[in-house]
N, C-alpha and C positions, 0 to 999 in steps of 0.2 A: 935181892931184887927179884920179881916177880915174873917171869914171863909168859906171855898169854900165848897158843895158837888158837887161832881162828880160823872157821871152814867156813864161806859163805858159797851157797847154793845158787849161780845162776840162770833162772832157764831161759832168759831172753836176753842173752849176751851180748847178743849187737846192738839192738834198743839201748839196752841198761849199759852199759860199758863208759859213757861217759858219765854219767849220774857217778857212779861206782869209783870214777877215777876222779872226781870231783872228792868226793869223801875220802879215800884216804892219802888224797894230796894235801888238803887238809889236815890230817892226824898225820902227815908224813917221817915227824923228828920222832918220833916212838916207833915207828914198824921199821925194825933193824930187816925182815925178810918179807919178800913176795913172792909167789909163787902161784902163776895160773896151769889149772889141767881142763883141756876137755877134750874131747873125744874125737876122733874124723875118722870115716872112712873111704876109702879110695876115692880124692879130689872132693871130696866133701866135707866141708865143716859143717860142726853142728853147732846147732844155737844154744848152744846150753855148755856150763863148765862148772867148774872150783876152783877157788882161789884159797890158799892159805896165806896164812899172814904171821909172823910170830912178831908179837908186840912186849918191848918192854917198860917196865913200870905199870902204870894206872892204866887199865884198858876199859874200863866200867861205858865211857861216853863217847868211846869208839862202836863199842858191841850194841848200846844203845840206839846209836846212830844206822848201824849196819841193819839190824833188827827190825826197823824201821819200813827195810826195803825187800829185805832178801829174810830167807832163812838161813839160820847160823847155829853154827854148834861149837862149842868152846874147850879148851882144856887147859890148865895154869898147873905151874908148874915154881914153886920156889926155889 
């Protein structure tokens, strides 16, 4: 079985967060993980993060979909 991670780049995280949780509620039975990181400092959040994702099986119209919106960087792993 194939497993994909995925980095998607967000820089307007609070805009975009719903759109984003749309899509991979959507592809939800493939992404065994998530994982958001962004950055704060003292009582500030920022508007920007990453999210990985490790998806298993078929990720081609997930990455498609994601690409779409965001920039994305990949790695697969057999």
């Amino acid at each position: 079985m194939t497993i994909t991670i995925i980095g998607v780049a967000l820089e307007n995280r609070l805009e975009t967060s719903l759109e984003f949780q749309k899509i991979v509620t959507d592809f939800g039975c493939g992404i065994r993980t998530r994982i958001g990181l962004h950055a704060s400092k003292e009582q500030v959040c920022l508007n920007r993060g990453i999210v990985l994702l490790e998806v298993s099986g078929d990720a081609e119209l997930l990455k498609l979909e994601l690409s779409k919106h965001w920039q994305i960087q990949t790695m697969e792993f057999e």
